[in-house]
Structures are given as structure tokens and as C-alpha cells.
N, C-alpha and C positions, 0 to 999 in steps of 0.2 A: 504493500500500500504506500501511495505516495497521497501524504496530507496537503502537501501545496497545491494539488489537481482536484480537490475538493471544495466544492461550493460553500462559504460560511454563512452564516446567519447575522444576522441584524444584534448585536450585543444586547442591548434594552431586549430583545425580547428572549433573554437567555437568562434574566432573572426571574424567580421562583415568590410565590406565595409561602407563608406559614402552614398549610396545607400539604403544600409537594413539599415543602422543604423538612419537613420528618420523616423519615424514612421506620420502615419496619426492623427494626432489630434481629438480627439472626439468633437462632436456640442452641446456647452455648453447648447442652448435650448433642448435639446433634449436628453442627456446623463440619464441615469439613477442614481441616487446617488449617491449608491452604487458600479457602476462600479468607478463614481470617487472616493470614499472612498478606493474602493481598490487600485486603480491607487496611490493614496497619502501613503496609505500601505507599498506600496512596493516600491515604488520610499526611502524612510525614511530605509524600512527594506537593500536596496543595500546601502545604504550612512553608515547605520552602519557596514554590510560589511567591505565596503572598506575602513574607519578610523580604525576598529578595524584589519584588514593586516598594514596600516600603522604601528599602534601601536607594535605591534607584531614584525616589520620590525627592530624599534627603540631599541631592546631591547635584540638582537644579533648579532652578527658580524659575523655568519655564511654566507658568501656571495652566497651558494648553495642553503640555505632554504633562504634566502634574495629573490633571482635570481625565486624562486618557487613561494615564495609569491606572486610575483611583478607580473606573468604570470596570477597569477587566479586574479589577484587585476586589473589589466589591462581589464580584462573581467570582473568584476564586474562593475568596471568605465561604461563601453559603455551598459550594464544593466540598472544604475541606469539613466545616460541620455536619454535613450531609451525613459526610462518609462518618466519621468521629462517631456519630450517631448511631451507626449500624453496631455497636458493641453493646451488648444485654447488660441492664441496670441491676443482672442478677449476676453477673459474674465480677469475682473480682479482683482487684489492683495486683496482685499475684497470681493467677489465672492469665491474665491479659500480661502481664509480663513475660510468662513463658511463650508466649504468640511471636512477643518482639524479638525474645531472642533466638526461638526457630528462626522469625526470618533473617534476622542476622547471618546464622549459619547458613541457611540455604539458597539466600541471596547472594550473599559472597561467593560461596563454591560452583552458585550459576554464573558469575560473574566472570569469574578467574578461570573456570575450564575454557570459556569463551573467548579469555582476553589473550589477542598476537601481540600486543606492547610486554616483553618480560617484564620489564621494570613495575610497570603498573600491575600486571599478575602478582608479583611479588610482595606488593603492598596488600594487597585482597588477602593472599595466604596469612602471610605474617597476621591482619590482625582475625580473620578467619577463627585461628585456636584461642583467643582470646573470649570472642563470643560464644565459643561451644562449652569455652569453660564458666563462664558466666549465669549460660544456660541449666548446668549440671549445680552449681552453688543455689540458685534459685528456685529449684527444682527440690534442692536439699530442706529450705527454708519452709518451703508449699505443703509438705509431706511431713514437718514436724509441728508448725501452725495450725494446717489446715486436714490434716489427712488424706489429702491429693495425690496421686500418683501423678507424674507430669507426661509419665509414657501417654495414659491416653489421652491427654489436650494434645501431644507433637503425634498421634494417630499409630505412633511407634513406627513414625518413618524415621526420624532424627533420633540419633543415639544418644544417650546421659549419664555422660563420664568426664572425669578430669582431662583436661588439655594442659597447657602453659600454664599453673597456676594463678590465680588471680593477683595473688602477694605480689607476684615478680611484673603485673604488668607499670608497677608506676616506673616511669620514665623521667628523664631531665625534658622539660618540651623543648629545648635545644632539640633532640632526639626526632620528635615527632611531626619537625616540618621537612618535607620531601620537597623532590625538584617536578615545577609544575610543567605541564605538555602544552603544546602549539595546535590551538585546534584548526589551525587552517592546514596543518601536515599531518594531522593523525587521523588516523582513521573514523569511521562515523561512529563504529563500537564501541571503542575505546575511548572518547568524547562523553557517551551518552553513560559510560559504566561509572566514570570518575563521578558524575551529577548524580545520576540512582542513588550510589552508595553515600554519595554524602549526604543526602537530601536525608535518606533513613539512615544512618546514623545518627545526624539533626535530631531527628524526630525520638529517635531513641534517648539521647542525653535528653530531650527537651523534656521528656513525661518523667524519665527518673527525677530529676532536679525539682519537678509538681509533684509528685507525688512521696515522695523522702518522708517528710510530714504526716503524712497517709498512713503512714506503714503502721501496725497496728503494735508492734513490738518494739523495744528498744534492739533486739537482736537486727528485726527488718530493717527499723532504720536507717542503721550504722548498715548494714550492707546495702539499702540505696545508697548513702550516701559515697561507700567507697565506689563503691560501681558504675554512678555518674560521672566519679574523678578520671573514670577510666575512657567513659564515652567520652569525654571531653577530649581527651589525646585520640581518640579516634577522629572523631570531627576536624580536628587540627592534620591531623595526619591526613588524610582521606581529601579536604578542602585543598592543601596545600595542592594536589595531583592538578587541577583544574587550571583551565590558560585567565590567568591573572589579565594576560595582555589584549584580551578580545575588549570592546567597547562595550558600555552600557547596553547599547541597541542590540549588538552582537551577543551579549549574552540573554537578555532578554527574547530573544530568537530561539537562541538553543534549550531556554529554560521553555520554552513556549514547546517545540517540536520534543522534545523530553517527556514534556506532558501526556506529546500526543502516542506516544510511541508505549509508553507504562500501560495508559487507558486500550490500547489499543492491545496488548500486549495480556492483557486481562482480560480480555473479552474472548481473548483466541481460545485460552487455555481455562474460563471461568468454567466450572459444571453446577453451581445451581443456578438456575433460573430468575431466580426473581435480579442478584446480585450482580448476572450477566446483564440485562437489561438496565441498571445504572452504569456500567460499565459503557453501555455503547452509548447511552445521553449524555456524560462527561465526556467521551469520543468527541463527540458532539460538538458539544460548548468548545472545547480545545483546540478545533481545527479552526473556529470562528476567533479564538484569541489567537491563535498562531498568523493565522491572517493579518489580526489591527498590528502584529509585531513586526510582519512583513513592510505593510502601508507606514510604520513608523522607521523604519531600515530606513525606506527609501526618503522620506520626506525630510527627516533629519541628518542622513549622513551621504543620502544621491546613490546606495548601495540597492543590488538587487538582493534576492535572498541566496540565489545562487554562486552570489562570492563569496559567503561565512557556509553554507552546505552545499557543496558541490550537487548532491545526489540526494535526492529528497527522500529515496524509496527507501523505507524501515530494514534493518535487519532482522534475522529470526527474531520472534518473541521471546521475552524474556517467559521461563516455565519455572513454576516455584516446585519443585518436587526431591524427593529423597536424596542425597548424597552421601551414604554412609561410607562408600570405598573411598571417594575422593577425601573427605577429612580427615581418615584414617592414615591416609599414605602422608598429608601436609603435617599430622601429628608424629608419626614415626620420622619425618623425612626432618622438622625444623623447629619440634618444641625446644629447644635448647638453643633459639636467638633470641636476641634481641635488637630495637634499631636504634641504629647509631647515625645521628644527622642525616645525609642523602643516603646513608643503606643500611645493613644487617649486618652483625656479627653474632659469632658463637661466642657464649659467655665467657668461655675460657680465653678468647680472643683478646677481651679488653685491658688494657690498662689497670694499676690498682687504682688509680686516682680517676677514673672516669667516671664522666657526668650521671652516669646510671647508677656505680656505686653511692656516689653523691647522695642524690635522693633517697635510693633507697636507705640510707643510712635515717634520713632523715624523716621519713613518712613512716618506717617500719623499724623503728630501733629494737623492740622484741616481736617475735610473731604472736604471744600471747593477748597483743591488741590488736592483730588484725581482722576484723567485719569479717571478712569473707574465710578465713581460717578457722575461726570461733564457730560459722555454722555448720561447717562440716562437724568439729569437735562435739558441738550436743549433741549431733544426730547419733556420732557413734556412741559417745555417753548412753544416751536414752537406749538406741536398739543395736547395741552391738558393732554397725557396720552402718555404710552410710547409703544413702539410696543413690542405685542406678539404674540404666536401664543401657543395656550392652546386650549384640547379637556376638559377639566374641570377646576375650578377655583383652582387656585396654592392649592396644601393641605397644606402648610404653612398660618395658616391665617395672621400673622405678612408680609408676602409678597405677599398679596394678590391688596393692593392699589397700584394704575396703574397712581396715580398722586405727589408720593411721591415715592422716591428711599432709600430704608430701608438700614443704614451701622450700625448697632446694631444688628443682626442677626448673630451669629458664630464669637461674638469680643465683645460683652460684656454680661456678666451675666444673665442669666432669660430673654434673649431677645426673648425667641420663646422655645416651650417643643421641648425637644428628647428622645428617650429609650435608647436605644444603637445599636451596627452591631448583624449582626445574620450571624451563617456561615450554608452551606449548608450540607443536611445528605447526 
């Protein structure tokens, strides 16, 4: 599909009543994963939307293109609520976090199998074992709070097990800014992968930092709270990838066709019904905002759209689905880096004086105060062993004991073998 060869609609009439604009809630027993994976998708991809028009707003004093912004940005808004809406006022704040951080996992690993840039695959792996591990902490918390098993909300397509520690993921954010890509030389993939993942990542740091508060434990809270400090280095890490040097209009272009490419991307691969059919009305609206981004390309900078996308037509849809072999091999192949400024190293690699030791000196001076250490440790307190859910024993053997919570794995030396990343032919 090519969206620029699609007729748009009249903006004003692409806004919604209080009527259409509530949507029916999907039955948390009963939803397929995946459809909530997308649902948190896209709710994250409109939030970025609509902070990046803010941003863009802040940054002219043109009150015409102010006044344009504001019109597609106001339709974005009643988007992202729409969607945000679609989540059951019966499920909760822990429920809905295992949702984010499947997708985390299985967005990334659809990311990174896909992605020809190594460099940028590289960044997807790396933080890849981070959110699996996040997932398996959270999981742990769900199951001694709540008595939830997490296997069935992830369908027991996504595994739930230790990755990279969560202890080892604070970084110096020295560390966490990467070298950003040229989107008029890279590819239309590898463009549109850099925007996804940050967009939900965004969206991920943005609801831990809301919802920290929420948590109903002091144990929860302290692990929202460590766990946001974490998305934050993602979002840093991940933002950094993206071409700083395109223009306002030019990104606003790509942020528009992004749009259209996710919504469109979700309708391929949606199987319920009702959640398909919002899917192709967001289609919808999107190609009609992708358009006024076009009409502003040209009126403000004389560009057509075909100078910042050469090639309008989408590539495959993105498909949210299982990846238990690929995480397993990025876990056997690289839990034992970590990143250092423009790349990775093996722990054993670094300096004693570097900026990683640094930190972590300073955020984690005993692990007996670490959030995310502390919940694994009740869980095995209370029942012995801590909860997972594995269709084989972790291929890490260092993280294989289920009665001990490993923080030496990806934070000190020789704690576990690694090879290195491998990029795709």
C-alpha cells in the first residue's frame, strides 16, 4: 500500500462526538494478546504524535502553521484516548503492565530480525534482554500480590525468565546516547523501526512514571520506580538512533507516514473484529493527516514528499507474534554486555574506572536495596522458588537456579560466557 495515492478527507470532519469517541473495552479474560499488544502500540504511537505537534508548536511563532498543527493535534488527542480506552476498568495496573512489557519483547525481536542496519539491530538486541527481564520481575510481583500467573495474560507465547539482570541495567547516560542515522540514506525500514521503538518505549516510561504512585505496595512501588529509571535510558538510547538533522516538516512527514504504516500494519495482522474495524478508521484519519503534512512540506519549505520518502509503498507489516528462539539465542549470545557510549562491551572489557562502574557504585552500593532484586527474594522466601514460565531450562546456566536471584550476571566480570551480536544478511 502506498498512502500518498490515497484520497484524504476533509480534517473537521474527522472529528468525533462523545458518542463514537468511547469505545467498547475489550474482556481482559478473553482478549487475545496480541490484540492488547497492539492496543498499547498504538495508544504510545498517538501520545508520540501528539507531544511531538506540541513540540513543533513551541518552536514557531507562525500562528497559521500553529492554528494547522493544533487541528491534526486535536485529532490525534481523541485517537490516542480512543484507543487508551479500549483497556477494561476491571483489569489492573499490573495486569496491563505485563501487556507493555510483552510488547516490549516482541516488538523489539520483530524489529531487529527485520532490521539490514547492524548497528541499529544491535541497539534493538542489546536492550531486547533488558525488557524480557523486566517482564519476568513483574511477573514475579503479579503472582505474589495478586495470584496471577503472567503465563496466561502473555497466552504463553513469550517466555518468563531472567535475562540481563535488572540490577546491572543502570548505566552512566554518557553510555546511553548512540550515533543517530541519515534518513534520506537509510533505508525506509530502518527509518520507520528507530520511530516505533521509541515512540513505545515513550509510552512505556510514560505510564510507569503515572502510575509509580498507583502501585498498591511499597515493594511495587520501588520496582516502578527502578524500572522507569530504566525506560528512561531506553528512550534516551533508542531517540538518540533517529536523524536529528531532518527538519521540523520532514519529521512531521515521517511521524505522519509512521502512523500510517503501524495502523495499517494492525489491521493486516488484527483477528478480532470489532478492534480491526478501528484499526482501518485510524487508517483512515492518518492518511488525511499524512496529506495536510504533505500540503505543509510543500508550502513551507517548496519540498515535495518524494524528497524526504523516496518510495511511499509500506514495507511488510509489522506482526506482533511469539519469538521464543530469537530471545533465547540474543540471551545466550550477549547477556554479558553492556553499552559503552556509540557501542557495547563485554563487562570484562571495561576499564576499572569506567563510567558504568561509576554508577553502578552509586545507585546500587549493596544489592540488599535493590527494587527489582528484593522481589524476586520474597517470592523465593514465600514459595521456595521464584515464578517462571520457560518451555526449556534458561540457556544461561548462571541463571538457571530458581532459588537464588543472580545480580552478577551483565555487572561484573566472567559472570556468565557471551560471543557477541550478529547482524542479519
Amino acid at each position: 500500500m502506498n498512502p500518498f495515492n490515497e484520497k484524504p478527507r476533509p480534517l473537521i470532519k474527522l472529528i468525533e462526538n462523545w458518542q463514537r469517541l468511547y469505545p467498547r473495552p475489550y474482556d481482559r479474560r478473553e482478549v487475545d494478546p496480541y490484540t492488547k499488544t497492539r492496543i498499547i502500540l498504538m495508544n504510545g504511537t498517538e501520545f508520540e504524535a501528539n507531544w511531538f505537534s506540541h513540540g513543533f508548536a513551541r518552536l514557531t511563532d507562525d500562528n497559521d502553521l500553529r492554528r494547522e498543527l493544533a487541528l491534526t493535534r486535536y485529532i490525534e488527542k481523541q485517537q490516542q484516548l480512543k484507543i487508551s480506552l479500549l483497556k477494561p476498568k476491571d483489569e489492573s495496573i499490573l495486569e496491563h503492565t505485563i501487556g507493555y512489557e510483552q510488547l516490549a519483547v516482541d516488538l523489539t525481536a520483530e524489529l531487529a530480525q527485520r532490521e539490514l542496519d547492524c548497528y541499529v539491530k544491535t541497539a534493538l538486541d542489546f536492550a531486547l534482554l533488558e525488557d524480557f527481564d523486566h517482564l519476568y520481575r513483574y511477573a514475579n510481583l503479579l503472582e505474589g500480590e495478586q495470584g496471577v500467573f503472567a503465563e496466561w495474560l502473555v497466552g504463553r507465547y513469550t517466555e518468563i525468565m531472567p535475562a540481563r539482570p535488572t540490577i546491572s541495567h543502570h548505566r552512566h547516560p554518557f553510555d546511553n546516547v548512540k550515533k543517530g542515522l541519515n534518513s534520506k540514506t537509510a533505508d525506509v525500514q530502518t527509518v520507520l523501526s528507530t520511530m516505533i521503538i521509541t515512540a513505545a518505549e515513550q509510552q512505556t516510561m510514560n505510564y510507569y512514571m503515572n502510575v509509580t504512585n498507583f502501585a498498591k505496595s511499597d515493594a511495587g512501588r520501588r520496582l516502578y520506580q527502578e524500572i522507569a529509571m530504566v525506560e528512561e535510558e531506553h528512550v534516551s538510547h533508542y531517540e538518540s538512533l533517529m536523524d536529528a538533522g531532518a527538519s521540523q516538516f520532514e519529521k512531521l512527514l515521517w511521524h505522519e507516514y509512521a502512523e500510517c504504516y503501524l495502523y495499517w500494519s494492525c489491521y493486516s495482522t488484527e483477528t478480532d473484529p470489532y478492534i480491526k474495524n478501528l484499526w482501518e478508521e485510524n487508517l483512515s484519519i492518518e492518511i488525511s493527516h499524512l496529506h495536510k503534512a504533505v500540503e505543509l512540506l510543500r508550502k513551507y519549505e517548496g519540498k515535495e514528499w518524494q524528497e524526504v520518502i523516496p518510495c511511499g509503498d509500506f514495507p511488510a507489516p509489522i506482526s506482533l507474534h511469539e519469538n521464543v528462539d530469537y530471545v533465547r539465542r540474543i540471551l545466550t549470545d550477549t547477556v554479558q554486555y553492556t553499552s559503552l557510549k556509540d557501542d557495547y562491551a563485554r563487562i570484562k572489557n571495561l576499564p576499572d574506572d569506567a563510567d558504568f562502574f561509576t554508577l553502578q557504585n552509586i545507585v546500587n552500593p549493596t544489592v540488599d536495596i535493590v527494587p527489582s532484586h528484593n522481589v524476586i527474594e520474597q517470592t523465593i522466601r514465600r514459595r521456595g522458588a521464584d515464578y517462571r514460565f520457560q518451555l526449556a531450562p534458561n540457556p544461561v546456566p548462571e541463571l538457571r537456579d530458581r532459588r537464588k536471584d543472580n545480580t552478577s550476571v551483565g555487572r561484573k566480570p566472567n559472570s556468565a560466557p557471551s560471543t557477541d551480536f550478529f547482524c542479519n544478511d
